[in-house]
VOPAGU-2260 file (C-alpha; in pm, 1 decimal, decimal comma):
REM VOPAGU-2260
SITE   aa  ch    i         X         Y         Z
SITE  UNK   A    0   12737,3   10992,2   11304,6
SITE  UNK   A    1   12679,5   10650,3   11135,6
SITE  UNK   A    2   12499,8   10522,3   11422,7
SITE  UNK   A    3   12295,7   10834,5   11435,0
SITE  UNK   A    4   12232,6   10811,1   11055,7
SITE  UNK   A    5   12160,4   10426,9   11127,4
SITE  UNK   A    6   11906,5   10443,6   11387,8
SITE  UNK   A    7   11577,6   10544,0   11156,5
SITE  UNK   A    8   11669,0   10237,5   10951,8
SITE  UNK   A    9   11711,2   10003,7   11166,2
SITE  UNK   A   10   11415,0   10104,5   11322,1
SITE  UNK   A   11   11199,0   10067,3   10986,4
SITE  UNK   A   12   11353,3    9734,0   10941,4
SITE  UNK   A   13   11310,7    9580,1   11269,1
SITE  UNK   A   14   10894,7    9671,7   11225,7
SITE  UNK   A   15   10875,8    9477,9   10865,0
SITE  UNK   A   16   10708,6    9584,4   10558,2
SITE  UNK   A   17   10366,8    9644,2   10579,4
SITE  UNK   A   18   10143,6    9414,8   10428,5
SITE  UNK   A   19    9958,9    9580,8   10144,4
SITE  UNK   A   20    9635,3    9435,6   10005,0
SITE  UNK   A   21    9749,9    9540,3    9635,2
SITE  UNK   A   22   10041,7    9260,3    9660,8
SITE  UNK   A   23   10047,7    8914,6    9576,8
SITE  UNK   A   24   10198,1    8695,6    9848,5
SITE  UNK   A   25   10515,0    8630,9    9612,4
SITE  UNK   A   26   10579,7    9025,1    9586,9
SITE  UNK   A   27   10502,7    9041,5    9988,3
SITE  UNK   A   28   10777,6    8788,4   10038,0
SITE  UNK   A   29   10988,3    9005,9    9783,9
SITE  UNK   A   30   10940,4    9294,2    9989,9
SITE  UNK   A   31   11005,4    9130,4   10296,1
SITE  UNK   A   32   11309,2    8985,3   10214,2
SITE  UNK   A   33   11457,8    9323,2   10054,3
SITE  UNK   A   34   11300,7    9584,3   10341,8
SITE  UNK   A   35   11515,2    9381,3   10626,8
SITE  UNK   A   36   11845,6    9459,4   10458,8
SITE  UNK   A   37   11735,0    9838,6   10546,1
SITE  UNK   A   38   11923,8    9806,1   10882,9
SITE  UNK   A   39   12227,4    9812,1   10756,9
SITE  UNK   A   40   12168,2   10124,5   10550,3
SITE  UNK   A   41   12340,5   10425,5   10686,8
SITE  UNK   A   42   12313,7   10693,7   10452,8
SITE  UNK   A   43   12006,7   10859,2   10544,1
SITE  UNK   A   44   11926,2   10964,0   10184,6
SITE  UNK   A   45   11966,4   10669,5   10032,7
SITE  UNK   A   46   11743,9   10490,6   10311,7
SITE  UNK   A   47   11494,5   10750,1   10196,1
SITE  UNK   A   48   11524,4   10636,9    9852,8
SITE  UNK   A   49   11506,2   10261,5    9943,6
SITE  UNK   A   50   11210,6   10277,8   10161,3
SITE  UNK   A   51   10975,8   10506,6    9956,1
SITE  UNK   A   52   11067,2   10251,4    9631,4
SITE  UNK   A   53   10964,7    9938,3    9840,5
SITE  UNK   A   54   10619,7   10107,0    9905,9
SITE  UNK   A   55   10525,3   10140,2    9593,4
SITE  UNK   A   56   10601,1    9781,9    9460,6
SITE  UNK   A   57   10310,1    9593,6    9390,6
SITE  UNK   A   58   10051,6    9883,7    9277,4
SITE  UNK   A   59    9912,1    9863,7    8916,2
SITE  UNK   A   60    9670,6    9962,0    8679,1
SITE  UNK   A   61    9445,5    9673,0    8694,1
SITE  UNK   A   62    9452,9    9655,9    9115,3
SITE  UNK   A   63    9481,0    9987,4    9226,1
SITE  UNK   A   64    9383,8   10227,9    8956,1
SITE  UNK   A   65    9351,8   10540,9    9157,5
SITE  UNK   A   66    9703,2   10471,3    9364,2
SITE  UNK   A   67    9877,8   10359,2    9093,2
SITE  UNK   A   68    9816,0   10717,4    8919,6
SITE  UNK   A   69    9916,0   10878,8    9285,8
SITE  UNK   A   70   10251,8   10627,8    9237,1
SITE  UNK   A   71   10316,6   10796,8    8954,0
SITE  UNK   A   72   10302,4   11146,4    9053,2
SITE  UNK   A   73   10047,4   11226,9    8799,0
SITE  UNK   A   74    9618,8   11296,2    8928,6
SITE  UNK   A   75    9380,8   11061,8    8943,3
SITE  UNK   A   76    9273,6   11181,1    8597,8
SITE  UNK   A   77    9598,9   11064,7    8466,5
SITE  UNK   A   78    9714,0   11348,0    8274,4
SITE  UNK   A   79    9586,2   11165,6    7893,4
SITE  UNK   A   80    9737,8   10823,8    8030,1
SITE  UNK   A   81    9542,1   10542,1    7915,3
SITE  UNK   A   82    9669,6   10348,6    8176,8
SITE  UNK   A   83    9328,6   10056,8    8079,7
SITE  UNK   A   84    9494,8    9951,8    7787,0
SITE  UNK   A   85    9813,7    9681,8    7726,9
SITE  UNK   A   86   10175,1    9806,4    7703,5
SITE  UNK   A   87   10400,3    9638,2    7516,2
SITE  UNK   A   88   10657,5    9680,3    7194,6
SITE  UNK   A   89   10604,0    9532,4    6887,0
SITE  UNK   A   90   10839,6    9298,4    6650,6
SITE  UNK   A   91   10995,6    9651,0    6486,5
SITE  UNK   A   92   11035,2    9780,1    6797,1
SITE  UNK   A   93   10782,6   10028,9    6808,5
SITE  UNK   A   94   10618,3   10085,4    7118,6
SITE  UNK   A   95   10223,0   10099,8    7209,0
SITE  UNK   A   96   10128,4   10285,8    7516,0
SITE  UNK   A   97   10313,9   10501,9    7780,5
SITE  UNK   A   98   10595,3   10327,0    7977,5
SITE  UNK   A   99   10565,9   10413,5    8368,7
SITE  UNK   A  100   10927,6   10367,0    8450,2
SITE  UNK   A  101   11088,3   10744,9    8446,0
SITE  UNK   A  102   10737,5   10868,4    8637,5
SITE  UNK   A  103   10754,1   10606,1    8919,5
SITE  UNK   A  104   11182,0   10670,4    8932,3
SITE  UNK   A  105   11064,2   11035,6    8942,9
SITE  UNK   A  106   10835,6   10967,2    9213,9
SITE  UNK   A  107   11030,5   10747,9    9393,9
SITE  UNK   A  108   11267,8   11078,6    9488,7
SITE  UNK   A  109   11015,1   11316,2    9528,1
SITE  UNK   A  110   10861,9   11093,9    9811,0
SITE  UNK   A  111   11186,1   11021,1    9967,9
SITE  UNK   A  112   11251,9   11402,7    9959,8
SITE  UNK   A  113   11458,7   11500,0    9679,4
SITE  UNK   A  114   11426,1   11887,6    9638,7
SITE  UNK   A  115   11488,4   11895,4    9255,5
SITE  UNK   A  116   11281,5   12181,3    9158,3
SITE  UNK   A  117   11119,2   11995,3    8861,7
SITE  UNK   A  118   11009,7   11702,0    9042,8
SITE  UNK   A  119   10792,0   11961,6    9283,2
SITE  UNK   A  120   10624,8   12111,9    8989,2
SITE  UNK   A  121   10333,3   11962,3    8813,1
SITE  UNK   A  122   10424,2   11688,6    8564,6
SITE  UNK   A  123   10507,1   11775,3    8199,0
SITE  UNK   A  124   10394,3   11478,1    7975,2
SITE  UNK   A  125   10783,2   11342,6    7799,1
SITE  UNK   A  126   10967,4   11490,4    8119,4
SITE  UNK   A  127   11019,1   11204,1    8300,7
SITE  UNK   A  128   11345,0   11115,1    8205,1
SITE  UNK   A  129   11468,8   11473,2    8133,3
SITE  UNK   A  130   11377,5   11567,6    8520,5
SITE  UNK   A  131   11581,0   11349,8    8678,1
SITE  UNK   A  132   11848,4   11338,6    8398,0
SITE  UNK   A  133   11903,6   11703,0    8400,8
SITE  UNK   A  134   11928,0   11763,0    8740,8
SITE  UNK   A  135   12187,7   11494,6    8788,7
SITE  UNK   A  136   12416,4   11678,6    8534,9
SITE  UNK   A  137   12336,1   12004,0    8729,2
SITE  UNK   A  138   12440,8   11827,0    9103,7
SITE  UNK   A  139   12757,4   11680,1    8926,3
SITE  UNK   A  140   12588,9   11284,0    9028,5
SITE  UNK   A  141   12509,3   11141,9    8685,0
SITE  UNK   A  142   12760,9   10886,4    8674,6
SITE  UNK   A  143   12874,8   10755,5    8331,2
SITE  UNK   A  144   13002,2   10404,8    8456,5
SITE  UNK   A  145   12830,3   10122,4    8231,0
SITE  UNK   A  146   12964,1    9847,4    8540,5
SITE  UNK   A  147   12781,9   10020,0    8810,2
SITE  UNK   A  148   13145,5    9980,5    9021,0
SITE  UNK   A  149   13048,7   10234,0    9245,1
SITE  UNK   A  150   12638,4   10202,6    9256,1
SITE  UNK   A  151   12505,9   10186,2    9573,3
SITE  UNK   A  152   12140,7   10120,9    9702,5
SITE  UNK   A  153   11952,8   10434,9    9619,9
SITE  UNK   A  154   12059,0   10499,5    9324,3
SITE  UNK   A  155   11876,8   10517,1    8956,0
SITE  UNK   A  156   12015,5   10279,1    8643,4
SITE  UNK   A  157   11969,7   10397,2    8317,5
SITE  UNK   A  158   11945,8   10191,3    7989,0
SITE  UNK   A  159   11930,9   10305,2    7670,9
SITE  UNK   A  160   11951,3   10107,8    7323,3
SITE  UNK   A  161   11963,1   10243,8    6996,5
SITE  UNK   A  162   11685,1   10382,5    6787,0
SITE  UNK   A  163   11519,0   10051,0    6579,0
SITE  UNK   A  164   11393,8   10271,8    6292,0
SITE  UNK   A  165   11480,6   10653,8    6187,4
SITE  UNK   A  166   11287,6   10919,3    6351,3
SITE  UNK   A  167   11135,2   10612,5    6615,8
SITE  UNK   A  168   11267,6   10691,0    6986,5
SITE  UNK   A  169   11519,1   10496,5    7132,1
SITE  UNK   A  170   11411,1   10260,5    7371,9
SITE  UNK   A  171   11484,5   10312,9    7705,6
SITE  UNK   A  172   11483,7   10217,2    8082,7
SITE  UNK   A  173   11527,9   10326,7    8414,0
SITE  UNK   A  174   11501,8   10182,1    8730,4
SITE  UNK   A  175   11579,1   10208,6    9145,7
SITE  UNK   A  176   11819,3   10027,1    9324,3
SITE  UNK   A  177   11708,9    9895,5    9711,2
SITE  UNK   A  178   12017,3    9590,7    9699,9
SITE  UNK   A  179   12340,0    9535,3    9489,2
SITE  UNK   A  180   12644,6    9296,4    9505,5
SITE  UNK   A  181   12900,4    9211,2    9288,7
SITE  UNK   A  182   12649,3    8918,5    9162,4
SITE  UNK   A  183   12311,9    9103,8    9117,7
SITE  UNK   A  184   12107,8    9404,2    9142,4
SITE  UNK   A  185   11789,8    9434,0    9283,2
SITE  UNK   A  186   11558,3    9732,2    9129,0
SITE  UNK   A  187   11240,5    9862,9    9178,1
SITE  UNK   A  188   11069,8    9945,7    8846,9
SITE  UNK   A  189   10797,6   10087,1    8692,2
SITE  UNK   A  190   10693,5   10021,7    8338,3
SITE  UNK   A  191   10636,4    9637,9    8402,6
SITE  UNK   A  192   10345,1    9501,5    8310,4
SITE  UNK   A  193   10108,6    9199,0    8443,4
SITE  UNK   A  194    9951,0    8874,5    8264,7
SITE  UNK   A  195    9699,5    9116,5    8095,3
SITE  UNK   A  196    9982,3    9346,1    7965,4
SITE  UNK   A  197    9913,2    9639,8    8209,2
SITE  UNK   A  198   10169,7    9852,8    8390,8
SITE  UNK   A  199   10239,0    9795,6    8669,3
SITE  UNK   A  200   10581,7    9832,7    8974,5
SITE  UNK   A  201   10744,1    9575,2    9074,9
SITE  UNK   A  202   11124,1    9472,3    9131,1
SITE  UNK   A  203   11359,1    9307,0    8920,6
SITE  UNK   A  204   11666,3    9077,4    9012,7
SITE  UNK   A  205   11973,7    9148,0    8725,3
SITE  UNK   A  206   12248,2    8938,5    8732,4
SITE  UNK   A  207   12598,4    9023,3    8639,4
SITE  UNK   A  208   12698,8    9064,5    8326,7
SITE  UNK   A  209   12362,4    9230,1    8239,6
SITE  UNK   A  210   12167,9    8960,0    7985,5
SITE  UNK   A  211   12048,1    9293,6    7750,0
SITE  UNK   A  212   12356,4    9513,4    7776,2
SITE  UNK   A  213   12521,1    9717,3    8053,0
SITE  UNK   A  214   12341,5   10032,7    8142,3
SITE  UNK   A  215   12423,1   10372,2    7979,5
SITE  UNK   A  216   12457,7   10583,7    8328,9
SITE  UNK   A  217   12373,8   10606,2    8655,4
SITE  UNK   A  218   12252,9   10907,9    8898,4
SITE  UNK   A  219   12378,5   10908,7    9263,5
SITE  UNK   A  220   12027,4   11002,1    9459,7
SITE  UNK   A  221   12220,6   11086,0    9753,1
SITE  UNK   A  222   12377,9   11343,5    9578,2
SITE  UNK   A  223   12107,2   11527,6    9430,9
SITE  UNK   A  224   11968,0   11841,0    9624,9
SITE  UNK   A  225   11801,3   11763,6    9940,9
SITE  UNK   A  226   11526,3   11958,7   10136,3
């Protein structure tokens, strides 16, 4: 069965990433470098998971307007997101602008083929994190394990800090892993932003112990319902 569940991987893997216009040579070479590890995935699911994040990593608001908007599950119309103006959080800790990074984790599964109801229906401005959140709790796969001991490729990180101000929401992250060792983890992420302060995806390398804090959960994609 594991060379059965093997096969589409190592397939994917031994034809490369494709080379997308949208990404600089650096994220290319990311790309490249992550997408060959692929063959030795052999959980179809989380293969899903892995190669529908490593798509999506390069697109942004300032590149790809239109795709960027698809990468985020939302129309090209963007649902109220002003998507043409900076991102970023302020010395109080406020933040200006919409973070990306629960819509493109959110997309991320419904691409690889997650069958959450909620992530089929149209989006509901706020419900990015709640989607995915609550239907972990329902499948039993949101993992409360700050170390990550059991996180595989596939799976979606969590972080969470504490509210800088009363009544101001608590910042918050969340993010896709496509590689993970006992040294680092390798995410995909949305909510980045480029030298003009726009979102943007992209991955990030974390090394162990995590520089801002250990993450507050984890959710098992595997484990959530599948079509």
């Amino acid at each position: 069965m594991l060379a059965v569940l093997a096969l589409p991987s190592l397939l994917r893997a031994t034809r490369g990433a494709k080379t997308q216009a949208w990404r600089t040579q650096a994220e290319q070479a990311q790309v490249d470098a992550v997408w060959r590890t692929g063959a030795h995935i052999v959980d179809a699911r989380r293969a899903s998971i892995f190669y529908a994040a490593l798509d999506l990593v390069g697109l942004s608001a300032a590149k790809e307007p239109s795709l960027f908007l698809q990468a985020l599950g939302v129309p090209p119309i963007g649902l109220g997101f002003d998507i043409a103006h900076p991102f970023y959080q302020d010395e109080t800790g406020q933040t200006h602008g919409v973070s990306t990074c629960a819509l493109v984790a959110r997309e991320i599964l419904r691409r690889a083929g997650c069958a959450v109801p909620s992530l089929a229906q149209p989006y509901q401005v706020g419900s990015g994190f709640s989607d995915i959140l609550e239907a972990a709790r329902a499948a039993g796969c949101l993992v409360m394990d700050r170390s990550l001991a059991q996180a595989d490729v596939g799976d979606s990180i969590v972080w969470a800090g504490p509210s800088p101000a009363p009544g101001m929401a608590a910042p918050g992250h969340i993010a896709t892993i496509v590689a993970i060792d006992d040294a680092m983890v390798i995410t995909v992420d949305g909510g980045l932003t480029d030298e003009r302060g726009l979102q943007k995806i992209g991955m990030t390398s974390r090394h162990r112990p995590f520089a801002l804090g250990p993450p507050m959960c984890y959710v098992r994609g595997r484990d959530l319902p599948w079509s």
